[in-house]
C-alpha positions as CSV (number, residue, x, y, z in Angstrom):
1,X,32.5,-18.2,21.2
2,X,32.8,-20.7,18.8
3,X,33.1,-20.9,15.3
4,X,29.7,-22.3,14.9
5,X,28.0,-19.5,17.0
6,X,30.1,-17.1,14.9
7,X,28.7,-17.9,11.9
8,X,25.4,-18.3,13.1
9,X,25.5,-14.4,14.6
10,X,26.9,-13.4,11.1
11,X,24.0,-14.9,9.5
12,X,22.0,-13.3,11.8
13,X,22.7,-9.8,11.7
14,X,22.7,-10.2,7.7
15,X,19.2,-10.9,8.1
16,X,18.7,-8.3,10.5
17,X,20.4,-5.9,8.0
18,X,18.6,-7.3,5.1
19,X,14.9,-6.8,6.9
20,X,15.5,-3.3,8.4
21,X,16.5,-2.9,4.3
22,X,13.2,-4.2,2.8
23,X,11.9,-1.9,5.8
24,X,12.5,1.2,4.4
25,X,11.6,0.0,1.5
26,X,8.2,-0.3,2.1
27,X,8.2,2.7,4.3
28,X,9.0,4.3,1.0
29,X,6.2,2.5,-1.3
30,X,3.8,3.7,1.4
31,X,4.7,7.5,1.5
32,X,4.5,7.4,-2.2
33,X,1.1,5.7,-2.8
34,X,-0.1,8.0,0.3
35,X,1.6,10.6,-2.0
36,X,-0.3,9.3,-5.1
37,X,-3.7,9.0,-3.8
38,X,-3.3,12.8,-2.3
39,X,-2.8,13.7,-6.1
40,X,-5.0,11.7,-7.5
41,X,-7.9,12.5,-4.8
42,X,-7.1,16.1,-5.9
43,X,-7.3,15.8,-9.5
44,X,-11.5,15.4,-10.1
45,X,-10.4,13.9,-13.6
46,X,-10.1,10.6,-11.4
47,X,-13.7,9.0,-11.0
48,X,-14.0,7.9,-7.3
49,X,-10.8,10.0,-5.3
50,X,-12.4,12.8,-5.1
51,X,-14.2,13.7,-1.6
52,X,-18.0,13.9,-3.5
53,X,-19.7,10.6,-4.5
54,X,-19.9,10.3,-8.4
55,X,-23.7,9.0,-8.1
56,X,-26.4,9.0,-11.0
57,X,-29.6,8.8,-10.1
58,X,-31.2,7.1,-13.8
59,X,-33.5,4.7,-11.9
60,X,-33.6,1.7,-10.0
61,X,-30.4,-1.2,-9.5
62,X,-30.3,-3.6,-12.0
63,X,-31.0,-6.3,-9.2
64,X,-34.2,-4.4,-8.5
65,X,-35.7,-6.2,-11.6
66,X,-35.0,-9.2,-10.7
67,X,-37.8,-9.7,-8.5
């Protein structure tokens, strides 16, 4: 193999070892936002994350005016 080729597989399998990095990175970021929405959708302090809509009923949509 040449030199050229050499460097070239070096560079490579950086990247390749720099991607599979950022990887498990995100995998991370994911399980804790999956993590953080759990909490938060358990917490009724947090308007819209909890399983029941928050929905008042005090009349028509705005838009419905507009007619």
């Amino acid at each position: 193999m040449s030199e050229e080729h050499r460097e070239q597989a070096d560079a490579v399998e950086r990247e390749i070892d720099d991607l599979e990095e950022q990887s498990e990175n995100l995998q991370d970021e994911i399980e804790a936002a999956k993590a953080d929405w759990e909490r938060k959708k358990a917490d009724d302090s947090v308007p819209g994350a909890g399983d029941k809509p928050n929905i008042r009923n005090t009349g028509p949509p705005p838009e419905a005016g507009n007619q």
